[in-house]
N, C-alpha and C positions, 0 to 999 in steps of 0.2 A: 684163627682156625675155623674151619668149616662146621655148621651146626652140626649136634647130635640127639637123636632122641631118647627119651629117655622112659624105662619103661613104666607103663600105670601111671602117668605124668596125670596132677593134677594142676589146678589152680594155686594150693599153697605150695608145691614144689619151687615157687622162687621165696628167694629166703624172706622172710621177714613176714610173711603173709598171713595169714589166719583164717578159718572160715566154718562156718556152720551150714546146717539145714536141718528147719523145723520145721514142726507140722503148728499152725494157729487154726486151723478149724477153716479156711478157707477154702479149701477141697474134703468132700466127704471121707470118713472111715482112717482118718488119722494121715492120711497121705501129708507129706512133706511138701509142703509151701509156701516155705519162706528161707529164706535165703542171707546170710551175710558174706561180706569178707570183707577184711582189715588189715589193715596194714602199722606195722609195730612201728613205722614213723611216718611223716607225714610223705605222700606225693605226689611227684609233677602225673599232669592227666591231661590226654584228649580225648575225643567223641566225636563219634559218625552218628546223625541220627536219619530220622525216615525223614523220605522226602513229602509224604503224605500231606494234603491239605489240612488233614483235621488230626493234625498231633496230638498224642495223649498228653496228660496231664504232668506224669513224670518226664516225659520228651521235654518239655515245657520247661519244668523244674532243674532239670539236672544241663539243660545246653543254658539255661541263664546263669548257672550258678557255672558252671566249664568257663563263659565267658568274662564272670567276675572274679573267681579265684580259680588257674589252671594247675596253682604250682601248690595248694597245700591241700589236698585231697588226703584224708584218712580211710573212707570208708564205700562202699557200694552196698545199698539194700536192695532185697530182689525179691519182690512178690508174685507167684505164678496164682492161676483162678481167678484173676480180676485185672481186668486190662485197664481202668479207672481211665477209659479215654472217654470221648464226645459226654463227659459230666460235668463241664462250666466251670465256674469258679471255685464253688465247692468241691470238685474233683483236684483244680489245683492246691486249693486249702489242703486237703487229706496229704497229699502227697509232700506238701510243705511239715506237714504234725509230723509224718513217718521220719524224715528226715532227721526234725527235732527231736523227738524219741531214740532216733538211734543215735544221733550225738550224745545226747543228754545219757546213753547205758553205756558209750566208752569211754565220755569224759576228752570229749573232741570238739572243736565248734562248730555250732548248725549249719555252716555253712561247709565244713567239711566233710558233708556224706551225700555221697548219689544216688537218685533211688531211681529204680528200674519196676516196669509194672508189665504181665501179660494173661491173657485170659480171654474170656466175655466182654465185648465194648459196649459200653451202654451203662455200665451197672459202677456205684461210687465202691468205695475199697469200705469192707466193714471193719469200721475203725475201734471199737470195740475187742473183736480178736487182736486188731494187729498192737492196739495197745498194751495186750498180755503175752503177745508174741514176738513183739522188738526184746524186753527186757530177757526174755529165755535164750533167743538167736545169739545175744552179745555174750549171755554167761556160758552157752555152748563152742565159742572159738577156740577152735582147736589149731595146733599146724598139720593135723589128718582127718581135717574137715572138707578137706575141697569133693571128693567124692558124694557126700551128705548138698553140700551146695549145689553141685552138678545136677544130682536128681528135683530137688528142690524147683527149682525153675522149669521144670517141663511142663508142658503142657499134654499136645498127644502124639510128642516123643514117646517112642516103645526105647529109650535109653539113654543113658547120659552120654556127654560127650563133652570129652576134655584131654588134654594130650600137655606135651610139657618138653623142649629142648634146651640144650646147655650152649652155648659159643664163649668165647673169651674176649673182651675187651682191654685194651692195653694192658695184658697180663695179667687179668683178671677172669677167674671162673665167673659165667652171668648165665642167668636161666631166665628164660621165657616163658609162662605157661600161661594157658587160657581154660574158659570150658565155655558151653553155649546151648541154645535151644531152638528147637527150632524145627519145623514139619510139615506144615500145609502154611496157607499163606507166601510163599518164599517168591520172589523177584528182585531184580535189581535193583539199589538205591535199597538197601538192605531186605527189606522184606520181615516176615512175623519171625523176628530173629532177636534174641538176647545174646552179647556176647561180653566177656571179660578177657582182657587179655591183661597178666602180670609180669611184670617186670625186676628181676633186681640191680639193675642197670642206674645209670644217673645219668638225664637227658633233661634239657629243657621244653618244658609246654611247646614249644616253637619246634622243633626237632622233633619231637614228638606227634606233632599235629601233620608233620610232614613225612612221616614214615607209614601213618597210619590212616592215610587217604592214599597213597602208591599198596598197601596194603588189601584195602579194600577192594579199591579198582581190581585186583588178582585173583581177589577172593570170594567175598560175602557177594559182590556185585557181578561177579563171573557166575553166579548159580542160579536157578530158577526150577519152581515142582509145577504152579499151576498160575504165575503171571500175573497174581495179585501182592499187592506192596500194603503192609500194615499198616495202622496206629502208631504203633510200637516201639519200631525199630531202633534199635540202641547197640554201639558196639564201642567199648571205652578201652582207651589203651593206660594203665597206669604204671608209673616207676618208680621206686623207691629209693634208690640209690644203695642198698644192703652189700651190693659186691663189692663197695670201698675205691672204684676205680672215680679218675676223675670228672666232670660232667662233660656230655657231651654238648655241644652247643652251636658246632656248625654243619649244618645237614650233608655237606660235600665230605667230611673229615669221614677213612676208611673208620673210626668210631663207629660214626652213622650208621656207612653202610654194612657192617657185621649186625649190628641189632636189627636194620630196618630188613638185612636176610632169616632171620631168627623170627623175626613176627610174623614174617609173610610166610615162611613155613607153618607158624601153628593155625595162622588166621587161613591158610589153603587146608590144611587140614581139618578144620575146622568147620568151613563150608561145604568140605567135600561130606563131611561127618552128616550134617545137615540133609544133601540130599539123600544119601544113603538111609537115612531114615524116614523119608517121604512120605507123607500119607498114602499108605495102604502099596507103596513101592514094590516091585518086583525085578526091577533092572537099574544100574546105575549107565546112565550114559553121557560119553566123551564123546562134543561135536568139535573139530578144530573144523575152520576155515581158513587154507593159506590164501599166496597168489592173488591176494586183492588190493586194489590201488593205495590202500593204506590200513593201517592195524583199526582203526574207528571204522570202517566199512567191513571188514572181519568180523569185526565185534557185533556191527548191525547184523550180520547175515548168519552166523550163528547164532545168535539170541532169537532170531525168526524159526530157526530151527526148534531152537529146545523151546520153545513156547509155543509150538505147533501141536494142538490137540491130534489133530490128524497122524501128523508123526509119532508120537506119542502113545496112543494107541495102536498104529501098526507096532510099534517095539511089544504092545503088551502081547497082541496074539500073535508073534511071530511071523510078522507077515512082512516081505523083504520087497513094500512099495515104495520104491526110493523118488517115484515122480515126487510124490508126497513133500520127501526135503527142499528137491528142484524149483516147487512153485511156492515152498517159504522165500527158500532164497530168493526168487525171483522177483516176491514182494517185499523182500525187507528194506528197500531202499539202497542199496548197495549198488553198485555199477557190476553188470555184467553181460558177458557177450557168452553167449552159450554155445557158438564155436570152439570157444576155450575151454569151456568148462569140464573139469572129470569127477568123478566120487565113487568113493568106497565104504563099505560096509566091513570092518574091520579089516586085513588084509587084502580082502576083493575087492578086486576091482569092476564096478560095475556099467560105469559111463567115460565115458573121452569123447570129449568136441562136441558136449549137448546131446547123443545117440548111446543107445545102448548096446553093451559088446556082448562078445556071446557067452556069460556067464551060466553056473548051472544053477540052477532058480531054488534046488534044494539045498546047496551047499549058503546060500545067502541067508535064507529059514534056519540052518541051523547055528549063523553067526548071530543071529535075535534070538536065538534061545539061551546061549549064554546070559549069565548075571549080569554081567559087563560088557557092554555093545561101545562100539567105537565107531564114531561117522567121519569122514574125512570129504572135505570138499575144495577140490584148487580150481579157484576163477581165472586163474593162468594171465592175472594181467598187472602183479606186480609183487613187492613184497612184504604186503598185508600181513597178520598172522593173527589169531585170535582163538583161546580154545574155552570153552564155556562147559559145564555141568548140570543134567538133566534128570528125570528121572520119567519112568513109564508113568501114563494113568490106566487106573485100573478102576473095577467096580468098589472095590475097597476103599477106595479116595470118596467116591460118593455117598458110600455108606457111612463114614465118618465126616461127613461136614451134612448129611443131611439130618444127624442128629447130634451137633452139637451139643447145643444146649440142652437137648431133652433125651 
């Protein structure tokens, strides 16, 4: 059967799941900043991380530990306020203790928990708090925790974000749900993103690994706010097997593809969640690129697009310069004959064959004034297709990253 969503979907919405969010004192005035979730049996897991030269410490930790045990994962810990990257070995120590702690409060082995880290880079995890704050996280699992977890992990998210669908696997009910974080920093190859995605399903690490990289590509890796790629980046897909259906184990079997439709709906929903919350955002914008010599040329020339500062801010003051998108495309490395080329600005159409037609210049103004802007761009020279998500820059982007820290 075709997915369904489900409403107020959280993260424990698949069965077996558990989850907290506590406050350890690592963000001021009590804010919630820590994070569990657990799984009532052991499971199969994979992981996207950043592609970043200078991986944090938990990246470090949690893809050596993916790569030595995929298939008995219990646990994901998730600390927001502290990104405990570029801190040495010491940094990897902490993150190694968090892990042990939190096996050590569910009575799981150290090797079965993931720890996830986001924040300030530069600065080690104050191990301290988190030592009085793992044991409270694990006595506070709930199965209507995932909401508490959701906010838990923000950084300067204005909100949580988590969603939740059902599908059926060989005559079994199975639910998918996720939540995630995520605001400035955001570009392809994930970007300043935390994500969880759960499973009640029963799939091997292998299958798994392979639904949730065709996932990504669709999703985390389709968005971008301001074209910097984090520390950070973490996005794990975990299964527990809770629906009682049999495992899945060959990535071709319609098995697969029912779940690997199911993820990719929460994980699009997910990053779309992402940009919608953008720093200091004002508009969500949909660039497709058709008509180009193949879907990877698409994909270059709309990413040229939504990472077009220029672009970017004509959306914010509603200013309908579409040369603007024309000379992304033109540098994104894409092939194009601007003969062929046409674009529109949601319904309108503005360009065919490289020239502009006679549009009315006010009616284009008022497609940027909408929340949700649509660009549409055909290179007219094959069957390319690629559609990527954006968001305006605004003064408000600036004013929050030029005082982060202070």
């Amino acid at each position: 059967m075709p997915y369904e969503w489900i409403a107020n979907g959280t993260i424990t919405t698949a069965t077996g799941f558990l989850a907290s969010g506590v406050s350890c004192g690592i963000k001021p005035a009590g804010q919630l900043d820590l994070a569990l979730v657990a799984s009532q049996r052991p499971c199969a897991a994979a992981g996207a991380f950043t592609t970043n030269r200078f991986p944090a410490a938990p990246v470090l930790y949690s893809r050596a530990l993916l790569a030595k045990n995929p298939a008995r994962v219990w646990a994901v810990l998730i600390n927001s306020g502290c990104a405990n990257a570029c801190t040495g070995e010491e940094g990897l120590a902490d993150a190694r203790e968090t892990a042990t702690l939190a096996a050590q409060a569910l009575g799981c082995p150290p090797d079965g928990v993931l720890v996830l880290s986001t924040g300030v880079i530069g600065v080690r995890l104050p191990m301290e708090k988190l030592r009085a704050g793992i044991p409270l996280a694990a006595q506070a699992l709930a199965p209507d925790g995932g909401a508490a977890a959701a906010r838990a992990i923000m950084t300067t998210d204005t909100q949580p974000k988590a969603c939740a669908v059902r599908t059926e696997i060989a005559g079994q009910p199975v639910t998918v749900a996720g939540m995630a974080k995520g605001a400035g920093m955001i570009h392809p190859n994930l970007a300043t993103l935390l994500s969880v995605i759960a499973t009640d399903a029963s799939a091997t690490p292998a299958v798994l690994q392979t639904i949730l990289r065709r996932a990504v590509e669709r999703s985390f890796n389709a968005i971008t706010i301001d074209g910097d790629t984090s520390t950070n980046d973490t996005l794990l897909l975990l299964a527990n097997g809770g629906s009682g259906h049999p495992p899945v184990s060959d990535p071709q079997a319609p098995e697969a593809t029912a779940l690997a439709e199911a993820v990719e709906a929460v994980a699009i929903r997910l990053a779309q969640s992402i940009v919608r919350d953008g720093e200091g955002a004002s508009h969500f914008v949909t660039i497709t690129v058709r008509g180009a010599l193949h879907d990877a040329d698409a994909r270059r020339a709309a990413m040229a697009v939504a990472r077009s500062s220029l672009v970017k801010t004509a959306i914010y003051g509603g200013d309908p310069n579409w040369g603007r998108v024309l000379c992304a495309v033109g540098y994104s490395g894409a092939e194009v004959d601007p003969a062929r080329t046409s674009l529109w600005f949601g319904d309108l159409a503005l360009v065919a064959g490289g020239k502009p037609l006679d549009y009315d210049e006010s009616q284009a103004a008022e497609v940027l004034r909408q929340p949700e802007v649509t660009i549409t761009v055909d290179l007219g020279l094959g069957a390319g297709q690629a559609t990527v998500w954006t968001c305006d820059l605004t003064h408000k982007y600036v004013d929050i990253n030029a005082h982060y820290r202070t």
